[in-house]
C-alpha positions in Angstrom: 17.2 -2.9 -56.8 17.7 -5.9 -54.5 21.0 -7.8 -54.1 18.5 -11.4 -55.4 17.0 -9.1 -58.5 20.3 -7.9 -59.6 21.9 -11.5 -59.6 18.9 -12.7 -61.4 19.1 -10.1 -64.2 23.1 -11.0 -64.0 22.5 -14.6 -64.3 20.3 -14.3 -67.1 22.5 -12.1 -69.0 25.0 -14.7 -68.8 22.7 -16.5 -70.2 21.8 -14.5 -73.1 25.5 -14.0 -73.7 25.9 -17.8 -74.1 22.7 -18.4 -76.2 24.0 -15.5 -78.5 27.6 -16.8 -78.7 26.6 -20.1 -80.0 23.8 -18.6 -82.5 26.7 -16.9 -84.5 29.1 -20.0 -84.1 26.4 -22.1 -85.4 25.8 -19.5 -87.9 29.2 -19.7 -89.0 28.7 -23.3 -90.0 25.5 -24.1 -91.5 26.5 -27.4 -92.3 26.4 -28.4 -88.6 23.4 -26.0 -87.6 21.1 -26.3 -90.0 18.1 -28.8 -89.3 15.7 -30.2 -91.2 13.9 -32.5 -88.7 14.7 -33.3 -85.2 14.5 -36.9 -83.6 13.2 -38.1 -81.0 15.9 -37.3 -78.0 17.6 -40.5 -76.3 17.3 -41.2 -72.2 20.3 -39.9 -70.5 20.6 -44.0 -69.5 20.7 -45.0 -73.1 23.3 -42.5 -73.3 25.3 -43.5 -70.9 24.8 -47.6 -72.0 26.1 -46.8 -75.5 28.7 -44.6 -74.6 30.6 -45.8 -71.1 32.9 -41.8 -71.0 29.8 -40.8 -69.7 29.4 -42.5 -67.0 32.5 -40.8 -65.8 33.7 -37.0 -64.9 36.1 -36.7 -68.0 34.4 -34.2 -70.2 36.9 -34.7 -73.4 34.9 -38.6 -72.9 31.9 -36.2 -74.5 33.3 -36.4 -77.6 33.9 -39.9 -78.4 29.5 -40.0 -78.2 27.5 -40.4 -81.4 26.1 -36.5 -81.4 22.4 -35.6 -80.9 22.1 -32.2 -82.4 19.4 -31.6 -79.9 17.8 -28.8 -77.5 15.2 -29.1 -75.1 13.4 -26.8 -72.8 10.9 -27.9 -70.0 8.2 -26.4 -67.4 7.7 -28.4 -64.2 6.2 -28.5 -61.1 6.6 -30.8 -58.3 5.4 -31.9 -54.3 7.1 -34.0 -51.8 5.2 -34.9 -48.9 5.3 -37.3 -45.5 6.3 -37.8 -42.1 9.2 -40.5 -43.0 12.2 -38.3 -43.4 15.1 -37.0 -41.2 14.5 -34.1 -38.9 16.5 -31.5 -40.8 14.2 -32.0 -43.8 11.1 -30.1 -44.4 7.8 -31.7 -43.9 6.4 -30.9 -47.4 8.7 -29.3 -50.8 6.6 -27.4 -53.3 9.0 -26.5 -56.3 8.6 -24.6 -59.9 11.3 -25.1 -62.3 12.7 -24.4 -65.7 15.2 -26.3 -67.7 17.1 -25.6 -70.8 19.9 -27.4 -72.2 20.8 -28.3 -75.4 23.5 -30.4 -77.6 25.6 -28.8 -81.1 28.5 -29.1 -82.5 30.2 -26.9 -84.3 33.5 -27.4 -86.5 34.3 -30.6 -84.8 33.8 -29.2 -81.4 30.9 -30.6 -79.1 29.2 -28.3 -77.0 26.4 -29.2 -74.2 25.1 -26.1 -71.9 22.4 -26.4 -68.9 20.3 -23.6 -67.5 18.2 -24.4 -64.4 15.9 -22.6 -62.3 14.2 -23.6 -59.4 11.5 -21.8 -56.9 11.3 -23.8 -53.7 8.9 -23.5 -50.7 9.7 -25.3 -48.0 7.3 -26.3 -44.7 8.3 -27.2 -41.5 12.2 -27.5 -41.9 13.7 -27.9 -38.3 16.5 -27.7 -36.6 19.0 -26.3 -39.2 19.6 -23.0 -40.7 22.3 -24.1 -43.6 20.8 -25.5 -46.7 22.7 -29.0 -47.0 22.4 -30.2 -43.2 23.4 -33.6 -44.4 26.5 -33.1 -46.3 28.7 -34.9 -43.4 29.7 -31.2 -42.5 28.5 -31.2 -39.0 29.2 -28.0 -37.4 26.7 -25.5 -38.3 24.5 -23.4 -36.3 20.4 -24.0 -35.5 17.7 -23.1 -33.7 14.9 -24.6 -31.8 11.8 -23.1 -33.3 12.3 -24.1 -37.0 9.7 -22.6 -40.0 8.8 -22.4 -43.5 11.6 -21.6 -46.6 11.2 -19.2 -49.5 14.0 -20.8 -52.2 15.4 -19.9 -55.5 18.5 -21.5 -57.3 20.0 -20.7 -60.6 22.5 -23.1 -62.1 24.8 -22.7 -65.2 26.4 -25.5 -66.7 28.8 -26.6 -70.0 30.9 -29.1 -71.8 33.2 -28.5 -74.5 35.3 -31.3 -76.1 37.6 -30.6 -78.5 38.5 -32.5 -81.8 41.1 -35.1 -81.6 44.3 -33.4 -82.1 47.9 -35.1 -83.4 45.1 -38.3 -84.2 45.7 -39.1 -80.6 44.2 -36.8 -77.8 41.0 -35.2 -77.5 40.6 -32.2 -74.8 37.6 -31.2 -72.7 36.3 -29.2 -70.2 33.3 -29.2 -67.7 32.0 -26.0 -66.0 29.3 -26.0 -63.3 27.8 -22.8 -61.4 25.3 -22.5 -58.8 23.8 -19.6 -57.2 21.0 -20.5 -54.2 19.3 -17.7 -52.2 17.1 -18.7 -49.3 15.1 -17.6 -46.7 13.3 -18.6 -43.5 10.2 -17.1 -43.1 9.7 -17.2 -39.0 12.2 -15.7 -36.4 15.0 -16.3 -36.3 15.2 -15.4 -40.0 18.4 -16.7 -41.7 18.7 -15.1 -45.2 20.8 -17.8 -46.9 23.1 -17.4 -50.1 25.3 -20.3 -51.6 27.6 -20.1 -54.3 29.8 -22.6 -55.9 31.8 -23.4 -59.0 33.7 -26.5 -60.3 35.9 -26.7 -62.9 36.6 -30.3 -64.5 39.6 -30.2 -67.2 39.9 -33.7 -69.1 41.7 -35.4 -71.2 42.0 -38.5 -73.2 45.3 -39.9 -75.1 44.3 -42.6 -77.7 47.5 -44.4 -79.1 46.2 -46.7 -81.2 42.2 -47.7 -81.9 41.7 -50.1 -79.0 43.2 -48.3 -75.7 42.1 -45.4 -73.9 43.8 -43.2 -71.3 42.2 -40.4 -69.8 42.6 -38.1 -66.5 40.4 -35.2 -65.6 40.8 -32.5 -62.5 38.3 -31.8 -59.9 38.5 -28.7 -58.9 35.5 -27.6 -56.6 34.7 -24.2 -54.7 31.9 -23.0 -52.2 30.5 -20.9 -49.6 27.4 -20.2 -48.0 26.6 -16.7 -46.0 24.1 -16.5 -43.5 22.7 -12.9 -41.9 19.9 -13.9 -39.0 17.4 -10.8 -38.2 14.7 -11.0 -36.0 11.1 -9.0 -36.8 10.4 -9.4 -32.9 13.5 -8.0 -31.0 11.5 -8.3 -27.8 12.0 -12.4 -28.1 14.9 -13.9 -26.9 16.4 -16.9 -29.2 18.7 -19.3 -28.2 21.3 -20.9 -30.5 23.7 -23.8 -30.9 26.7 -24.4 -32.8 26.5 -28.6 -34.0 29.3 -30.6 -33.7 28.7 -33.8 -34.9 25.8 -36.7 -33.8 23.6 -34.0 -32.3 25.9 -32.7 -29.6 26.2 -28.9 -29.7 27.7 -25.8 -27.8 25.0 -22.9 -26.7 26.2 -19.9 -28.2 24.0 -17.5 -26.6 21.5 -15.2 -27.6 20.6 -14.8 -31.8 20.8 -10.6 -32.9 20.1 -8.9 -35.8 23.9 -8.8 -37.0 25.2 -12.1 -36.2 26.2 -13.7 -39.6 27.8 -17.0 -40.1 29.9 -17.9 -42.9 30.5 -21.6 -44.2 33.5 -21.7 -46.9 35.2 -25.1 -48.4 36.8 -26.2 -51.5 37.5 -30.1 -52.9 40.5 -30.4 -55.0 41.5 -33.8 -56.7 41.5 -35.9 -60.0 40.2 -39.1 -61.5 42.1 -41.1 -63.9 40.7 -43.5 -66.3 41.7 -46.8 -68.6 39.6 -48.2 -71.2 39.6 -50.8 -74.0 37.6 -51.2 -76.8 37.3 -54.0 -79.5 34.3 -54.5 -82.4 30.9 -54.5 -80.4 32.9 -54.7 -77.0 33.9 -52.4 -74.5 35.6 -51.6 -70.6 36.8 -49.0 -68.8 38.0 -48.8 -65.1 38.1 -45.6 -62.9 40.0 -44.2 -59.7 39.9 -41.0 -58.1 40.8 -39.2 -55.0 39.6 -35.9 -53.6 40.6 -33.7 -50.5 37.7 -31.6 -49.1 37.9 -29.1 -46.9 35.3 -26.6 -44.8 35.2 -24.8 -42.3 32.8 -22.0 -40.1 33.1 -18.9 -39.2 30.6 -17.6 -36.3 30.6 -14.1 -36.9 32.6 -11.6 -39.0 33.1 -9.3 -36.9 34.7 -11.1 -34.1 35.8 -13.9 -36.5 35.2 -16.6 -34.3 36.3 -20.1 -36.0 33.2 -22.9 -35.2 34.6 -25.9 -36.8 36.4 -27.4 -39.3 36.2 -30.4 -41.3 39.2 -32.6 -43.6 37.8 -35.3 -45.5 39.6 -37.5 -48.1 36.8 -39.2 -50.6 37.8 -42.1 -53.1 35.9 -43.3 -56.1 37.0 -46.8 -58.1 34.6 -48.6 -60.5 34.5 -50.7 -63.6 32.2 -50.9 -66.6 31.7 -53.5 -69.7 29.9 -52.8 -72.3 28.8 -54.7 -75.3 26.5 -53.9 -77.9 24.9 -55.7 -81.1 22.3 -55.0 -83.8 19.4 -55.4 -81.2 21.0 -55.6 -77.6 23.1 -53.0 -75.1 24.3 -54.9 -72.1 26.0 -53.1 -69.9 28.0 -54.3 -66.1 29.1 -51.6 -63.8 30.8 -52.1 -60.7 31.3 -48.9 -58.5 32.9 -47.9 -55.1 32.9 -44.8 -53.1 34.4 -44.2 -49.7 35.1 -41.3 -47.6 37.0 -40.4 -44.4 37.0 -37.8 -42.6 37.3 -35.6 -39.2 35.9 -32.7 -37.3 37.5 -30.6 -35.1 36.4 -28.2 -32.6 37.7 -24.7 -31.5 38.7 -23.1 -28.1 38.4 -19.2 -29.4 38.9 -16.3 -26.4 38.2 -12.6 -27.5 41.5 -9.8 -27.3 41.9 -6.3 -28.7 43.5 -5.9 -31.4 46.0 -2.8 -32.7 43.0 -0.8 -33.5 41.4 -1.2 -30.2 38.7 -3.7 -32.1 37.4 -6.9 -30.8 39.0 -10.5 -32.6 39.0 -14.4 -31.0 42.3 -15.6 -30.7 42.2 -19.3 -31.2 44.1 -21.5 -28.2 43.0 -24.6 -28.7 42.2 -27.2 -31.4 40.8 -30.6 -30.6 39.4 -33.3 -33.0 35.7 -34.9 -31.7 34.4 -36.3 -35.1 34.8 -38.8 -37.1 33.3 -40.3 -40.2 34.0 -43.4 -42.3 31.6 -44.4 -45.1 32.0 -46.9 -48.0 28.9 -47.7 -50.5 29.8 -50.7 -53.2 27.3 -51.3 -55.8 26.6 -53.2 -59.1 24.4 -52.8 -61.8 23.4 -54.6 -64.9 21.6 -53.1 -67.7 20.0 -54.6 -70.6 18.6 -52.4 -74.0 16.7 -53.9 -76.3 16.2 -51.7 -79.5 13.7 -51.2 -82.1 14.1 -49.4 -85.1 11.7 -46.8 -85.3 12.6 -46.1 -81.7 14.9 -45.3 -79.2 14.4 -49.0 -77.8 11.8 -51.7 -77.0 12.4 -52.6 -73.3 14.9 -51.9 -70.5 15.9 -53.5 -67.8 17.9 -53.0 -64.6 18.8 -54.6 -62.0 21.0 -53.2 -58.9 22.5 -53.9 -55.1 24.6 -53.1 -52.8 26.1 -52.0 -49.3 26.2 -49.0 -47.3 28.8 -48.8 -44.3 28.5 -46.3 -42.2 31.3 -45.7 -38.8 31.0 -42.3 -36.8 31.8 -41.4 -33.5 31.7 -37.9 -31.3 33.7 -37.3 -28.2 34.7 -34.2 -26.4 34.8 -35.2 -22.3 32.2 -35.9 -20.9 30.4 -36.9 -24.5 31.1 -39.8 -26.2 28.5 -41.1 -28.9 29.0 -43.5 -31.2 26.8 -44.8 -34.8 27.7 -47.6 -36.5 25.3 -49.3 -39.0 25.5 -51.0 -42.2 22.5 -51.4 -44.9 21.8 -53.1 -48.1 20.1 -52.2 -50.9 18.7 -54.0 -54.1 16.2 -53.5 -56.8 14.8 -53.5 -60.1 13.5 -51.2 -63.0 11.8 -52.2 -66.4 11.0 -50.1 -69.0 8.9 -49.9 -72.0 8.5 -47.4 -75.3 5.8 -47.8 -77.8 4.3 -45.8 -80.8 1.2 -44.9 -81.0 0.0 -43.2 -84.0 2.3 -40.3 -84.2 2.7 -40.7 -80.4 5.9 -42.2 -78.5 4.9 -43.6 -74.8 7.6 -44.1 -72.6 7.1 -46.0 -69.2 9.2 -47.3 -66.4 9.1 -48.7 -63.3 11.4 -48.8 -60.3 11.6 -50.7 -57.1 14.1 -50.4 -54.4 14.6 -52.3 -51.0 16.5 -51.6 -48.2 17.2 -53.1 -45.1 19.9 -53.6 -42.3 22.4 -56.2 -41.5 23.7 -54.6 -38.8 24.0 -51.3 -36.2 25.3 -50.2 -32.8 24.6 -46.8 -30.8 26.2 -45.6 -27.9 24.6 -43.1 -26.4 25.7 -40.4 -23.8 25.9 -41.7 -20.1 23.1 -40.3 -18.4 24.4 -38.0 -15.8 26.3 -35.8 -18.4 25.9 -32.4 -17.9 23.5 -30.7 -20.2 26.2 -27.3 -20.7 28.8 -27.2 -22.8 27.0 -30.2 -24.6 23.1 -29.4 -25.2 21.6 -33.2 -25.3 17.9 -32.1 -26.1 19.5 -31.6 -29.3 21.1 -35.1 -29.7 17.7 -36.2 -28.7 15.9 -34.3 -31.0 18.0 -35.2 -33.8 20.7 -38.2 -33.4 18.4 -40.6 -32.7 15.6 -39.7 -34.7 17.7 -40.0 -38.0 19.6 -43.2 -36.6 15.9 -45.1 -37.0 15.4 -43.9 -40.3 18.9 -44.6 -41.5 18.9 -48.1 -40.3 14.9 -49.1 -40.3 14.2 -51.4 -43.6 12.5 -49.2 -46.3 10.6 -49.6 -49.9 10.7 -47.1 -52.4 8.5 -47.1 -55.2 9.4 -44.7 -58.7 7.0 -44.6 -61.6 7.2 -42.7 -64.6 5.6 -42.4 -67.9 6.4 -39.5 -70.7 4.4 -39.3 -73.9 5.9 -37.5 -76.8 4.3 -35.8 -80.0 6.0 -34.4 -82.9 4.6 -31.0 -84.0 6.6 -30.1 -86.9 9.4 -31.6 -88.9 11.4 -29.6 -86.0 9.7 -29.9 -83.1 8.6 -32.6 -80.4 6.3 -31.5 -77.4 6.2 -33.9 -74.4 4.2 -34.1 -70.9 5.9 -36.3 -68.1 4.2 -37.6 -65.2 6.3 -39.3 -62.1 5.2 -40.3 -58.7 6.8 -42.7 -56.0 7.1 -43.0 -52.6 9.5 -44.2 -49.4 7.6 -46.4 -46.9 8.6 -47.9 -43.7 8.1 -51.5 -42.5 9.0 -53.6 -45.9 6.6 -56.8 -44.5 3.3 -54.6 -44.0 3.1 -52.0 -46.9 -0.4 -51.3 -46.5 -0.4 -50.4 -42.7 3.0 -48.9 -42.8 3.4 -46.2 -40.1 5.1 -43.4 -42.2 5.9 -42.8 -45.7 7.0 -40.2 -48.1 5.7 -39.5 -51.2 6.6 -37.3 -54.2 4.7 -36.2 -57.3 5.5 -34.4 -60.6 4.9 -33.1 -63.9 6.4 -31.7 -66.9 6.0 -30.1 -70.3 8.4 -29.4 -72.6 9.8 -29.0 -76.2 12.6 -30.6 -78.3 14.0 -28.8 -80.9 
């Protein structure tokens, strides 16, 4: 049995487990499990309006949310398509998914669980072989001749908040796992597997029925393990370790056993204040967060490619107020990170048992990264009864700053840019008959206010630092980061109720990302997505 059939089969046992597990609990309980008709589910926005925990990474926050009894399981396919897109990304994504999560609660506990599954085929993905080249991790290794991607990924995740204990403090915990197998399709071939896990505790004191004061962890671990192989030996592949803005070491020739192994973990917290008083409410956030990662060339010599420290912080504030009729909602949000790369000297000794190691002498840092995004939002429900809600509507802006900077003598690039963003969304539910239509429309603009580049003086030498490669990529994605975009979403889902217990829906969602704001119509590159979906509330 293969090592991708047996996780499968694990995966889903899991899964089974945990489907089992809360049949019996539920069964224990009828009271709670027991439904005699379903209703229609709420948006995830709605949610999120009506209930302002959610909007933040404290799980116990779960609880304090007017419980839908509700599961939902979905079939759906998707294509993304178009020649505007950075170079790491694939020219066209063909996926296959399944979804099943579902909401109970049982003796005062709330419960939420997530299944995902995803087949992925990937065209045209070059110069990378990790999956997330734009994680602001930059040292990872690629090739030159880039190919097509064979993906799956299986994700597991849960909420539990408890009760409120002592008539003061609720608990909660979050629990996410992913498990991604890849694999390129063209020599070199990198078989790809990714695994992570995070682990959210919360908690939330209430000492008297207006105040709030919660705190959560954020504890976050991963790795991905890459094996190359080559079907034809007799071809001789070149390959380059990354180190930030495109500039990159040659590490020689690719072989069958070469593996690389990228390994980090994120540890940090997020506290939380909020108020609440008749139809009004606020809350404000802070977090912090150190991330680290770092690459490993090749197990068997152990040779250390790069490490990256990054320190990310998250602040916001939300109001919220609600009436009869009306959920407005204010959120003001900022995230900044800063971070920094650093390379590796490595020479090769013997060690005891006469077996080859690198012995790291030297340690220098060559990349840096600041970013900082600020945005605001305002969102306005207006509800129906009968329905979920008559209209939405959103509006949204804000900044992107972004500061990085390479250098390693003789190399010294630099990219600084900053973009704005802004936009609207309105939606719109009707009944029709026994049918529920749900409609929205999104439209985003961005564009810049300001950029530098500094490029590599000419006459630098093309070894240790390979500048096709900064050519190839650096400046590429430095257009398409700073050239002024539209993006377009549109998406309408119409529900049916086929039983007292059971609501079947289709979705349908297209959009696209187009270049040159001013001249839609005769823009010179765009992307463009498609999708559809059926599924079943129960």
């Amino acid at each position: 049995m293969s090592k991708i059939a047996s996780r499968l089969i694990a995966n889903l046992g899991i899964l089974g487990l945990l489907c089992l597990y809360s049949q019996n609990a539920a069964a224990s309980d009828l009271k709670d499990s027991v439904k005699t008709s379903v209703k229609l589910a709420t948006s995830d926005d709605l949610k999120t309006a009506r209930n302002i925990w959610l909007s933040t990474s404290n799980a116990a926050g779960f609880a304090l949310y007017g419980f839908e009894s509700i599961g939902d399981i979905s079939l759906s396919m998707s294509r993304k398509s178009g020649d505007f897109k950075q170079i790491q990304d694939a020219g066209s994504i063909n996926d296959f998914t399944i979804n099943a999560k579902g909401y109970d609660k049982v003796k005062n506990f709330s419960f939420y669980g997530n299944f995902y599954y995803k087949r992925e085929w990937e065209k045209n993905k070059e110069y990378t072989n990790v999956l997330f080249p734009h994680n602001d991790f930059p040292y990872h290794l690629v090739d030159t001749t880039g190919g097509d991607w064979k993906n799956h990924e299986f994700s597991l995740s849960a909420l539990v908040a408890s009760p409120k204990y002592f008539n003061s403090i609720n608990a909660g915990i979050g629990v996410d796992y992913t498990n991604i197998s890849a694999a390129k399709q063209l020599d070199p071939r990198s078989l790809n597997r990714y695994y992570s896990i995070s682990l959210k505790p919360s908690l939330i004191y209430n000492p008297n029925e207006r105040w709030y004061i919660g705190a959560n962890g954020n504890l976050d671990f991963f790795r991905e393990y890459i094996h190359f192989k080559l079907i034809n030996a007799s071809q001789t592949y070149i390959y380059y370790n990354l180190c930030g803005l495109g500039a990159a070491n040659e590490m020689g020739t690719l072989t069958n056993n070469l593996t690389v192994d990228l390994r980090g973990h994120a540890l940090g917290g997020n506290a939380q204040l909020a108020y609440s008083a008749n139809n009004f409410k606020v809350i404000g956030t802070a977090g912090i967060q150190s991330y680290f990662q770092d690459l490993i060339n090749d197990e068997t010599t152990l040779k250390k490619g790069g490490e990256m420290k990054k320190m990310l912080y998250n602040g916001g504030i939300s109001f919220n107020h609600a009436s009869q009729n009306l959920v407005n909602n204010l959120a003001i949000t900022l995230n900044m990170i800063d971070g920094a790369g650093y390379e590796f000297t490595n020479i090769s000794i013997k060690d005891e048992n006469g077996f080859t190691r690198s012995k790291v002498v030297d340690k220098k840092q060559s990349y840096k990264i600041t970013r900082s995004t600020i945005c605001a939002t305002y969102d306005l429900w207006k509800l129906r009864q009968g329905l979920n809600y008559n209209f939405m509507a959103k509006v949204f802006g804000g900044v992107n700053s972004n500061k990085e900077s390479y250098s390693n003598t003789p190399v010294y690039i630099t990219q600084n840019y900053t973009t704005t963003f802004y936009g609207a969304k309105f939606g719109k539910m009707v009944k029709l008959g026994k049918c529920f239509i749900e409609g929205s429309l999104q439209g985003t603009l961005y564009s810049n206010l300001d950029k530098t580049f500094e490029k590599p003086a000419a006459p630098a030498p093309k070894k240790p630092y390979q500048l096709d490669l900064y050519r190839a990529i650096t400046i590429p994605d430095y257009y398409y980061l700073t050239s002024s975009k539209i993006k377009m979403d549109i998406d309408v889902k119409v529900s049916v109720p086929l039983s007292p217990i059971y609501i079947g829906y289709l979705r349908v969602y297209c959009g696209s990302l187009s270049k040159n704001v001013g001249d839609i119509l005769k823009s010179e590159a765009s992307r463009n997505w498609a999708g559809i979906s059926i599924g079943l509330q129960y």
